[in-house]
Each structure stands twice: as C-alpha cells, then as structure tokens.
N, C-alpha and C positions, 0 to 999 in steps of 0.2 A: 474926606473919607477915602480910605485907601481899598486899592478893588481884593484886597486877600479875602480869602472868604478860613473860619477859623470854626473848627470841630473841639468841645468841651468835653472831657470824660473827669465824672468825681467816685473816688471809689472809698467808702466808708467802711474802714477797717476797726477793729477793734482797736486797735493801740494808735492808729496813722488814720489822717485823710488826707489823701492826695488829689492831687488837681494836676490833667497833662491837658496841654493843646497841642491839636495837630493843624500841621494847616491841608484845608477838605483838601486839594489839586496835586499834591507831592505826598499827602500820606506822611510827613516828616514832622518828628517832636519839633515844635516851637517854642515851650516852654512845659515845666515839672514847679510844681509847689507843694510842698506838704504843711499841715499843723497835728498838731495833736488833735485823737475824736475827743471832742465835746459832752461826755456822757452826762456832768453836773451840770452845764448851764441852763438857766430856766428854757432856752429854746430849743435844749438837747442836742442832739449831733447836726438840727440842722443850721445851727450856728457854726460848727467848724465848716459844712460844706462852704456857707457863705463867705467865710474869712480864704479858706484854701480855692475857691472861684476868683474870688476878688486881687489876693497875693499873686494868682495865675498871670490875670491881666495887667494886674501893676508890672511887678518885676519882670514881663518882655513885650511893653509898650502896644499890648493891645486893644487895638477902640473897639467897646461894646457893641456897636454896630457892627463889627466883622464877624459875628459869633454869627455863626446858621445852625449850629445844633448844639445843647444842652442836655448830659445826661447824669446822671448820678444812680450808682446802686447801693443799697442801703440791707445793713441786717437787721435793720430796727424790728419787720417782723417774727425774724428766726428768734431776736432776742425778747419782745414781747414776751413770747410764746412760750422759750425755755425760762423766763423770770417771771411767767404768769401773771405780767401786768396788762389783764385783759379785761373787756367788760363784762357785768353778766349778760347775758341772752336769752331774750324770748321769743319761742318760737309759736307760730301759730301757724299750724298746718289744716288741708282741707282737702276732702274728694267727695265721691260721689257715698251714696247711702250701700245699704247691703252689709256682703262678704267685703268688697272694694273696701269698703267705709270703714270697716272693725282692722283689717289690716292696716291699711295705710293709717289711722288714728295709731297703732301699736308703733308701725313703723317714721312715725315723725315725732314721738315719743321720746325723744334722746337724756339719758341719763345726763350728768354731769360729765365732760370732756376731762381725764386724767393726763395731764403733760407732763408728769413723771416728778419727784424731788420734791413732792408734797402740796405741788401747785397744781388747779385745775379750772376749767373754763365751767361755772356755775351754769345751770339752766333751767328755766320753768317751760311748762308748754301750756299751749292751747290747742284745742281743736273745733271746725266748722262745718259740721254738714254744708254740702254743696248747696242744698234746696234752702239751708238757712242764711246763704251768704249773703249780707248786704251791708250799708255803711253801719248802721247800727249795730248788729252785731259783732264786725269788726272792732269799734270802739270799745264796746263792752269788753269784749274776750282783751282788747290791748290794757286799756286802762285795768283791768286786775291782773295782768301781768303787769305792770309798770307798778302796782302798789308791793307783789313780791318783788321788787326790786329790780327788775327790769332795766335795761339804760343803754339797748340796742334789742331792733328785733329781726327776722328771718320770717320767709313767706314762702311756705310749700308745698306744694299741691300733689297730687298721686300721679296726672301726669299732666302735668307744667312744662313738661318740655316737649308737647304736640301741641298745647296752648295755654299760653301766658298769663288768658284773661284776669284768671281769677288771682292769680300773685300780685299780677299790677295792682287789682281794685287791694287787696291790703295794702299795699306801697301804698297806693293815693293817700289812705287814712294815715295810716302809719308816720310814713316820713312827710306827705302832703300838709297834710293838715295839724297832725299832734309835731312836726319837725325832730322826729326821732330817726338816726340812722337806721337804716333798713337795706338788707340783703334780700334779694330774690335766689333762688335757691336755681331758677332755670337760667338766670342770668350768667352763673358763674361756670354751669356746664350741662349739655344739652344729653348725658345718657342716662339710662334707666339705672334704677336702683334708689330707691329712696330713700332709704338711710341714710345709706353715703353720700348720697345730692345735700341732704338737709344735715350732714353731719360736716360737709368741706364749706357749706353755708353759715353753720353756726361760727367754725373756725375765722371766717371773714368778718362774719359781724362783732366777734371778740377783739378785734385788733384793728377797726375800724377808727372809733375817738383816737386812742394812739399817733395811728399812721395819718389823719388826716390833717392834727393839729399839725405835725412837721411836717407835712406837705404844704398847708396853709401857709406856715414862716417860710422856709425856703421858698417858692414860690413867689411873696410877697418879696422880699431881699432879692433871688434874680432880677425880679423888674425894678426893685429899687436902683439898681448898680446899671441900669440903663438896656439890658436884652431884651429882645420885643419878641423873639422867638420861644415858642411851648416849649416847656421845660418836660425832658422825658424821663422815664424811672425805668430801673431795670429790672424785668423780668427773672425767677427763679430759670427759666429754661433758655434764657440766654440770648432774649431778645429784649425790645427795648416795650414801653409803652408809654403815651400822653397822661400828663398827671391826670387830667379829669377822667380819662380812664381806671388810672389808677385808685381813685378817691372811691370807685364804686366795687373793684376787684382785687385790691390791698393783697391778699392773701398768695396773689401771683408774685409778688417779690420776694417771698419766702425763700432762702439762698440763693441770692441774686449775687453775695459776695464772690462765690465759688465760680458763678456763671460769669462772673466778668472775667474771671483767668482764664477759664476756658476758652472765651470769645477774643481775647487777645492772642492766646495760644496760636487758633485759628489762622489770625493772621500772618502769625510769622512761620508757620508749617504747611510745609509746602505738599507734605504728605496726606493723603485721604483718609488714612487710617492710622491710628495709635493711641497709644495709652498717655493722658498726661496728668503731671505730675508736679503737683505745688509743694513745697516743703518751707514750713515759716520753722521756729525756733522749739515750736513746742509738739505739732500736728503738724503731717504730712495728706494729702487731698489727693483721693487718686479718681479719673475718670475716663472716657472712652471716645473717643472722635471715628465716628462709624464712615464712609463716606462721604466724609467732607460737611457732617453734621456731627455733634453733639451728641452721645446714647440719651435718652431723656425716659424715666418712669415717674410711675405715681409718687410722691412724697407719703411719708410714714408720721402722722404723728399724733405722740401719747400713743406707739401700741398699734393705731388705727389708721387702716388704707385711707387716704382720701383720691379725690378726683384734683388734682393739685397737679398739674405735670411741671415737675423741675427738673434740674438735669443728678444723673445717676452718680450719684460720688461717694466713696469711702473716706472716712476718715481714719486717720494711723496715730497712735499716741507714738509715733517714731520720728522723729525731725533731726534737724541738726542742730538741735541743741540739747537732744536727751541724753540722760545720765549713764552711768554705767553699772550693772550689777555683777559682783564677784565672788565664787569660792573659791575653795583650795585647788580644784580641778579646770579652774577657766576661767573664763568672760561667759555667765551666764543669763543675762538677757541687759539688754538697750531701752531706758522707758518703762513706765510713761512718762516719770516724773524729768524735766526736764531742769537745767541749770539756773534758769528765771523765776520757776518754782520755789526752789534752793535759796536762792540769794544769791549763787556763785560764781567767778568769773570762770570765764572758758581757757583752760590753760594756753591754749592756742593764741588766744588774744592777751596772754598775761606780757609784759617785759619780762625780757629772757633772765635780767641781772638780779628779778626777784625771785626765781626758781634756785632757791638756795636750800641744800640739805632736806630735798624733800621727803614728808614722810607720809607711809598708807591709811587709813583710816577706812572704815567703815559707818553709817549711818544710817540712818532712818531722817527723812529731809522734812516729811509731814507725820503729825500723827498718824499713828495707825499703820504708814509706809512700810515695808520688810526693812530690817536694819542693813542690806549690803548693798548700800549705794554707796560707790567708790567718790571721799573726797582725798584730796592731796594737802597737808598741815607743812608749811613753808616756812624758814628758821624765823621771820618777822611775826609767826602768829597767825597770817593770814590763811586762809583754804582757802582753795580753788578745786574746779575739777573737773574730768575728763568726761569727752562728748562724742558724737558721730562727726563733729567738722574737725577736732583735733586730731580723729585718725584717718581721716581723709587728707588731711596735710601732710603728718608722717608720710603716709604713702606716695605722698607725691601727688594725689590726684587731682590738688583744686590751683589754677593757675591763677598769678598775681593778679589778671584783673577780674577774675570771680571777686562776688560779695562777701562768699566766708573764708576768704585765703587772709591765713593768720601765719604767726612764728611756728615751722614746724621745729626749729630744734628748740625752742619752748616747749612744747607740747612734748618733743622728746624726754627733756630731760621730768619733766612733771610724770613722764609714763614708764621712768627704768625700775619704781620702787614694784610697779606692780610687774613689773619682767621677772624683776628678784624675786617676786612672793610666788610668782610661778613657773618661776627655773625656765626663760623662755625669753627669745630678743622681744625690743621693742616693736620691730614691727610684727610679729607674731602675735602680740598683742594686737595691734592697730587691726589687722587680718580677722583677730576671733570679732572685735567689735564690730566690725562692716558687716561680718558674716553673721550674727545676729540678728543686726539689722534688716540685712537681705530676706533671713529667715520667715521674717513679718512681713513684709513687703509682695515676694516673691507670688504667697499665694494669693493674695489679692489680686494684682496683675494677672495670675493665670486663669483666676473664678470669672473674672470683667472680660478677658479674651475669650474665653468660652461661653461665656452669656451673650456678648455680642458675637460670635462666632469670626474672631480672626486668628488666620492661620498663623502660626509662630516667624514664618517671614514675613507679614505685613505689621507686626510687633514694632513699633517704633516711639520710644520714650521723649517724652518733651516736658525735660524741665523746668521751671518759673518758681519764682520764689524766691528771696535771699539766701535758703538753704539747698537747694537745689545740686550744688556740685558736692556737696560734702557728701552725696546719697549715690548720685543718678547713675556716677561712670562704674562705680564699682555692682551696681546690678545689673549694670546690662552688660558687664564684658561676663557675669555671672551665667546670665541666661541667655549670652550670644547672642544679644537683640541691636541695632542701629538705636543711637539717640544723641540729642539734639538740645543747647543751651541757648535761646535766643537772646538777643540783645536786647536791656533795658527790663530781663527778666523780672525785677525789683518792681515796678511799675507794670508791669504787665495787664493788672486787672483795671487802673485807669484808661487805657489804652482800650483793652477792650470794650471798657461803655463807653468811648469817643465814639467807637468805631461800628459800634451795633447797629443792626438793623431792627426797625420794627416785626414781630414776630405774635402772630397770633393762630388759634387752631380752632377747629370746628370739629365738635366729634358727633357721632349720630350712631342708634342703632337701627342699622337698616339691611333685613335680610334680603338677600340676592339683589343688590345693589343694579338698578339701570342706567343708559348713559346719562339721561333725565337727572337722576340722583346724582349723580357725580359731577354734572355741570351745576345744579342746584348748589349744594354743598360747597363747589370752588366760587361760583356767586359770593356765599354767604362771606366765607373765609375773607375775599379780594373787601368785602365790605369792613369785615370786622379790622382788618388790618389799617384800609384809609380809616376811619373811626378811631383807632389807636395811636394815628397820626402818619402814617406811610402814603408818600404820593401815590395815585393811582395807577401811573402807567409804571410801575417801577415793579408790581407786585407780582411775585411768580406762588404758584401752589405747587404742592406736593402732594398726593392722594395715596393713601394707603388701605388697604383690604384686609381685614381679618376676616377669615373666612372660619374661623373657629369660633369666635363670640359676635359675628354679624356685624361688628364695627365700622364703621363708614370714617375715617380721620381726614380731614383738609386742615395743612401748616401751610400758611400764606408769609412769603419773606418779601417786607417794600425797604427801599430806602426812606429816610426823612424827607428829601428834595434831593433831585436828579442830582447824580454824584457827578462830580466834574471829572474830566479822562482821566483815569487811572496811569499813573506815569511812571508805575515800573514797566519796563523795562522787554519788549517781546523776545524772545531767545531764538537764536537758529537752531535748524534741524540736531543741526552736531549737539550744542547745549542740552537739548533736549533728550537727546540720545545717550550724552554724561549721565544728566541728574537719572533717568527711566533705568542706565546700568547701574547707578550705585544703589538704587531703590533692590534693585532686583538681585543686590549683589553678582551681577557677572560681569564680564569682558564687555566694552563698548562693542567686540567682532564679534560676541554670543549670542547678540537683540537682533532683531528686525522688526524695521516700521514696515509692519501691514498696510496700514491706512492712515493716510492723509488728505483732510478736508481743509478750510482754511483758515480754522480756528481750535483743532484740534489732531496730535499726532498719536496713534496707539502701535505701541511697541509688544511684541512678542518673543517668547524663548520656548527652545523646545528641551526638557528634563525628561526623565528615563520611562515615566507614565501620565506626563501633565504638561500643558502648555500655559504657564503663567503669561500674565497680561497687564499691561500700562495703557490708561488712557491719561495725555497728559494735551493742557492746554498751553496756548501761544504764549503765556506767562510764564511759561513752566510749573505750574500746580501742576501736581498729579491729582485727578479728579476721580482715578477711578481706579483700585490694584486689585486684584483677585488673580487668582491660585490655578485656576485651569478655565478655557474658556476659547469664544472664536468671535473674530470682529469683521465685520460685512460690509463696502460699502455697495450704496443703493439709492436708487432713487424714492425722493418723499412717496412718490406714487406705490410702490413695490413692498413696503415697509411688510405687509402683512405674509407674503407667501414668506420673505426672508423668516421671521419672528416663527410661524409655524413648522420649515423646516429645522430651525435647530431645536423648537421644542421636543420633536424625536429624537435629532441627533445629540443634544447634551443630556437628556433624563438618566439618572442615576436610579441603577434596579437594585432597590433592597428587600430581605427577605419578605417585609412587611409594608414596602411603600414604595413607587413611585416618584421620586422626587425632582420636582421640573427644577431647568432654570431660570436664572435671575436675566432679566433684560436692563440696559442702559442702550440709549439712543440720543448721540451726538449732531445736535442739528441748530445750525447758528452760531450763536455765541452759548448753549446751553447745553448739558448734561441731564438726560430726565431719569429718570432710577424707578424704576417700576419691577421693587422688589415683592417677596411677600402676598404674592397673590396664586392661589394652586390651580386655577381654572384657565386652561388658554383662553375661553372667549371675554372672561374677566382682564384679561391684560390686554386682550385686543382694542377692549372698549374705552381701557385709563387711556391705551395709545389714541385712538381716536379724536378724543375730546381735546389730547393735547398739538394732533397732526394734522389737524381741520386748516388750521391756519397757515400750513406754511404752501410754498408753492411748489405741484405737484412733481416741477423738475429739480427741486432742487438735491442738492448732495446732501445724506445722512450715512452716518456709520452705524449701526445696529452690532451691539455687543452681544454674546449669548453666555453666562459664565454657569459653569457644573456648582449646584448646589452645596453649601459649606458643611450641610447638617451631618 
C-alpha cells in the first residue's frame, strides 16, 4: 500500500462522464477518464459513473485503497424532473383544529405539480386533525391514498418546523411499517410557509424511487471495485453531501451539473468576485462568484418558487456551436439552434482542400425553425456551416492550444460567399457574428452584476467549457472587463466535485435574532454538515441576517477528512502587490499595503472620490475587492469601538435611507464577511459569537467598505 492519498471527482454530463483524480497533498491531475453517459443501460448513468471510476484507476495504476474521497454530480434529478419520470405523491398533512385547521387543510392541498411540456408531478392528499392523530388513522388516510395510486408519500404539519412530532409519527407508519418512501416536509427545510414547505416536499418525494435506485447501484459497484470510503453526491448549491444523506434529501442535487463548474471555477480564480462562464456546443451557463462564494437563490420549478437553494445560473441558447442567421442587411442573430442540432460540420474544423466553390444557402434546420440559417453547399455536395467558434478563429481569437481552435482560412474561405452576399470582408462578417452574440450575453452579465451588486471593475469573466475561447475574449475586450481561461477548462466540473467541500445550511424564521439564536442555529448547521459527512473540526459557519423577512441563515463549509498542507505555493509581498495591481488595473507605485497581518495583505489606492481595496491572502487569493472602503489593524480585544467608529464614518446619506457598511474581519487563517445586516448591535453580536474564541491580544484587520446599493 502506497502512502498517496487520492481525491475522485465523476461529473455526469449529458453526452460525457468523466472521471479526474487528484492527488488530495499537491491538488495535481493524476489521471482523466471519460465514457459515454449511460442513459439506456438498465443501471442508467450509474453504470457509466462506475466504468469512468473504474477506467480512472486502471489506466494510472491506482490502488483502491488510496482513494479518501469519492464524489460524483449527477443531473438525474434536473432530468427526472424535465422528462417527468416521477412518482405520484401522497400527501398527508395535519395541524391543530379551528381557523389554524381550515387553512393549513387548504394550504397542504397541493394540486398537481406542472413541469412544463405536458409532464407533471400527479397528487392526492390527505388531511388529519391534530386531536385525531394516531397510528390508526394514519393507516387509514395512507392506505386510501396508496389505493389512488400513491407510490411515495410526504408528512406536513402547520408548524412542523417548531416540532417534528407529529411528521415523525406519519414516517413511522408510513415508511416504518407500510416501507413506503416518505419525505418529511420539516426535514428538508425548517421556514414557514406551508405551501411551499409541503410543495419542495412533494418535488423530493417525486424523484425519490428514481434517485435511490441509482444511488443503490453506484454505491454497491464503488464498494464492489474495492473503496471503503462514503461515497459523496453533489449538491445543486455546490457543495458536496453523503449518499444516505442524499437518499432522504434527493431534491438537493437538482443542478449539481452547473455547481460543479462553478466549484472548479473557484479553484483556479484567484479572484473573489466574477462572472463565470461555461460555454458547451449548444448552451452557454452564466453565474456569479460573490466573495469568494457562489450567488445561490431559490430554484424555480414548473412556474413555482421552492425552498431548493441552488446555485443562480442563466442559461444562453448562444454557444460556440451556434448557427448563423442572415438577411440582405447583415448577420441578424446567433442561435439557438446550434450545428449538432443541424447535423453539420463546423467549417472551421472542415479540411481546408474540401472548401471548394462554396456556395450560400439559406434553411430552416428543424421544423417550424425560420428559414435563414446560413449553411455553406461545397462542390462534393457536402454542407457545412458557419458558428460563433469559426468567427473566433478568423479573428484570430482562439490560440492553438484552446479546445475550439480550428482552420481559420477554412472557416475563411467557407465565409467569402456570405462577404459577397453582403458587399463586406470577411472579417466584417466574423465582427457582426461575435457582436450578436455579445448582444445576448452582454445583458445577462450586466442583470447578474447588478443583482449581486458588483461594480464594473470587480467584473472579471472566467471561462470553462470546450467553447469558452470562441465567446469569452471578444466580450470582454466589449465591455472592457479582465478575464481568465484556466487550465484543464474541458474537465473543469470533475475537478470541481473532487475538490468539494461538504455544504449544508440551516434557515430559521427568527425575528430580532439573540446571541442565544445564532450560536443555537451555528450548533445546528456544524451538526447538519458532520451528518452529511464533514469532519468536525474542519467546519466553519457563515450567519446571515435578513432583517427584512426575519430570516435567520447558518451555511456550514467542512472538508471530508483534514486536508493535508495545501502545497501551492505562498507569494512575497511584491507577488502579492503584482497580482492586487493587475486586479485593480493600476501601477504596482499606485497601491499601498495598509495592513499587514501574517496571513493576510490588504492593498489600497486612492481615485478622484473613492479609495478601492484588496484584501489578499498569503496564497495570493484575493478574498476580498471592493470599490471604496478603510482597513484597521487592531487588537482582538478592541474590535468593537473600531466596527463602531466607521459605522459613522463610512454610512452613505441617501434621500431616503441611511445605508451602513459591510464589515470583513481578518483574523488567523480566516476571512469573516458580516454582510447584510442594517443594525450595528446586530453585527456586533454575529461578531461576538465569532471573536469569543480568539486571544484577546491577538492581530485582526477590521475592513469597513461604503455600501454598493
């Protein structure tokens, strides 16, 4: 037995499963596998995971024994969901008698779930007086749901999530004793609203059978193939979770595909804040990395909010493989239908010595399509035809060892017919197609900076994808933004479920929150996350305030087992001073380091009405950019008069609001972000809870930044 210790990420794509190891001490690819996904074999896609696991360790001599972490993300339930192969679901709900009783009966009522395309999540209900609850009438009310057809049920109570009791006692019956899968409605998320508690409940218990059967085989086949280690499933919001977790909250891996780009993203962006950006062949994915997290909202589906937190992503019918549409006056739009759609080769990847006597065409590629999809008719017969990566090569953009770098004077000469048809060079052409593209793009990017509120110089675009260069360089030299193609792009989202952390949240409605409540709450979290498989001592919280809907949030991040030293690489001041100037686009002589502590440098520049700010760590991550702002160092003991004096000194006066700053506080090896909260005694108290522990002499920087809003 050899002492490597070796990290598994499987990422189940639509068309590809790939399988990367990293080894856990160097963070370095040690091997890449792919197969095709497995849609028709009886054991479904979780036969290709097992062949693309298995091909992983064969072909780079890994002994099963060196594996310490197993993960795999899976769209089985995005696709469930959109292919409506779900079960039906019975619900049986119950509260107290009265008014209480006539509502909630109304409100755990749930019609049929609409998933859009003709498919939908069928439903019967039940309902139980509180005073009538017992094993017997459980039975009862189940058993004639099970005779309409029933084949999963759901347990909801009015408020189930101040106590449990009475959810359990249906479970017991339910899945206890009749051994029918059963959802708890409190189990899957602890705020008020019953509808929507017992409506993101029903969605779980719909795609339960599904998700469990291919968690059973996979599962069974890891430990066949010899790994003794939990096998982990990936999270829609981009963290990881233990299957038997997974077996009872299914519904959480709902776009887990997208979370894995993003969570690989992560790793190779060095930056806190940007826009990123997956671009496959047909769909481009756009999403938001806030500081140094993921933007994460409610998931949408069939129409309907749930309590589903995944991560926030656009999708684009624009890729680098979409088509081209043309009149007599231009290049009039890019997409959706893309060249795979088509059947047709990408002129850019055609051989050049076939581009003979090309001629223009116009078509309609699907029924029903508009007829001015540009194909190109070649003296052999053949079409081919023009896309977003052919005019990214004409222009020179995508360099030899990018994924979509093809023949540009192929792609030239496949694109003089439409120069001719529109009295215009080729690359003129190549220009209106990018700028179409941009056209689509552009404002998406600008709707997602402005939701998450980053200012246009913390804008930084991050790549991934196989189509990624043929999009990325020509919109950001567009919108004057920095961006970024990491290495191993192609692979990205394996990478990211190697590399995940467990990620669990606790939400609460709790008005005017105590320190009591927010230590309670980080309790819960540090629990829920060891339970999902996160070592104990590994596991940090993050507490957030909405002081507008009374929300109480705890996001707990563990590792799997204690990460061994992270071996890139610490940077000197000067390094540090490069990467914070090119962030901040000025002169390395235009910055100065304010503050330095021993594991963190934060950089300053002074502009015409604003003093931008870098806090960057001894690795060189930039952990923290913002726009105007002032950094303090302080002793742990002192934390509080600092935090209070710039609460006056940074408040922004607007007509109609007061708007405080944001705090971060640099203390150890950590970054704490205590955004989001409009009461100074409420951030003194998240401070508290977090600065109890440290020692009262020690060094902290205290950031104060002027609000973005």
């Amino acid at each position: 037995m050899s002492n490597r210790k070796v990290r598994m990420g499987i990422d189940v794509g639509g068309t590809h499963t790939k399988a990367v190891a990293i080894d856990n001490a160097t963070q370095k690819i040690i091997g890449k596998s792919s197969v095709k996904t497995t849609h028709d074999d009886k054991s479904g896609v979780a036969a290709g995971v097992v062949q693309a696991f298995e091909n992983c360790l064969k072909e780079n001599n890994i002994d099963p024994e060196d594996v310490v972490f197993v993960a795999h993300s899976t769209t089985q339930a995005t696709n469930a969901l959109i292919e409506g192969d779900v079960a039906k679901v019975g619900i049986i709900g119950t509260s107290q008698g009265g008014l209480e009783g006539v509502l909630a009966k109304a409100q755990t009522k749930l019609k049929n779930i609409d998933l859009g395309s003709g498919r939908k999540i069928e439903i019967c209900n039940a309902f139980i007086k509180d005073k009538d609850l017992n094993h017997d009438s459980i039975k009862k009310s189940a058993e004639k749901l099970k005779s309409e057809g029933a084949q999963v049920f759901v347990a909801s109570e009015a408020f189930g999530v101040d106590d449990m009791s009475a959810e359990q006692q249906i479970y017991d019956v339910t899945k206890g004793e009749m051994g029918m899968e059963t959802s708890i409605a409190s189990d899957i998320t602890k705020l008020y609203g019953l509808t929507r508690r017992t409506r993101t409940a029903a969605i779980n218990a719909s795609i339960l059978p599904k998700m469990l059967n291919t968690a059973n085989q996979t599962e069974q086949s890891v430990r066949g193939a010899g790994v003794k280690v939990p096998l982990m499933i990936m999270r829609g919001d981009g963290g990881v979770m233990e299957i038997n977790e997974m077996k009872k909250r299914p519904v959480l891996t709902m776009l887990s595909g997208p979370a894995a780009s993003v969570m690989g993203s992560l790793m190779y962006l060095r930056a806190s804040n940007g826009v990123y950006f997956e671009v496959g062949g047909t769909t481009t994915n756009i999403g938001v990395i806030k500081n140094g997290r993921p933007a994460i909202d409610y998931s949408v589906v069939g129409g309907h909010r749930t309590y589903i937190t995944s991560l926030d992503v656009r999708v684009l019918g624009v890729a680098g493989g979409s088509m081209i549409r043309l009149s007599k006056s231009g290049v009039t739009d890019v997409g959706p239908r893309s060249a795979h759609i088509a059947g047709l080769d990408y002129a850019v990847f055609t051989p050049e010595e076939e581009i003979v006597d090309p001629q223009l065409e116009l078509f309609s590629p699907k029924e029903g399509d508009p007829s001015d999809y540009v194909a190109i008719k070649l003296k052999s017969g053949k079409r081919i035809t023009i896309t977003n990566s052919c005019a990214a090569n004409v222009l020179g953009l995508v360099k030899p060892e990018h994924f979509s770098y093809g023949n540009a004077n192929a792609a030239r000469k496949a694109m003089q017919p439409i120069a001719d048809y529109l009295g215009v060079t080729v690359e003129e052409v190549a220009t209106q197609i990018l700028t179409r593209a941009y056209e689509k793009i552009s404002p998406v990017i600008l709707e997602l900076a402005d939701k998450y509120k980053l200012e246009h110089d913390q804008i930084s675009l991050v790549g991934v994808g196989g189509g990624a260069t043929s999009l990325i360089g020509f919109c950001a030299q567009k919108m004057n933004i920095n961006y970024s193609v990491p290495e191993n792009a192609e692979v990205i989202s394996s990478i990211g479920v190697a590399l995940a952390m467990v990620r669990d949240v606790v939400e609460r409605v709790v008005p005017n929150p105590t320190a009591e409540d927010i230590r309670s709450i980080k309790a819960e979290a540090i629990d829920k996350a060891v339970e999902s498989g996160a070592s104990p001592d590994t596991v940090e919280v993050h507490i957030e305030i909405d002081a507008q809907t009374s929300k109480l949030t705890a996001i707990a991040l563990g590792a799997t087992e204690v990460k061994t030293a992270d071996l890139m690489n610490e940077c000197t001041e000067a390094e540090a001073r490069a990467l914070a100037a090119v962030d901040m686009r000025k002169e390395e002589n235009e910055i100065d380091l304010v503050c330095q502590i021993p594991n963190f440098y934060v950089y300053q520049t002074t502009e015409k009405d604003r003093k931008p700010i870098r806090i960057l760590d001894k690795k060189g991550f930039i952990k923290v950019q913002r726009t105007d702002g002032t950094a303090v160092t302080a002793k742990a003991a002192s934390y509080r008069s600092v935090v209070s004096k710039l609460w006056e000194e940074l408040a922004v006066y607007k007509a109609d609001a007061i708007l405080r700053p944001d705090y971060y506080i640099c203390a150890g090896a950590r970054v704490m972000d205590f955004n989001g909260s409009g009461e100074l005694e409420q951030v003194l108290m998240l401070m508290d809870v977090e600065m109890q522990s440290l020692d009262p002499n020690a060094e902290i920087v205290v950031v104060g930044a002027k609000s973005q809003v």
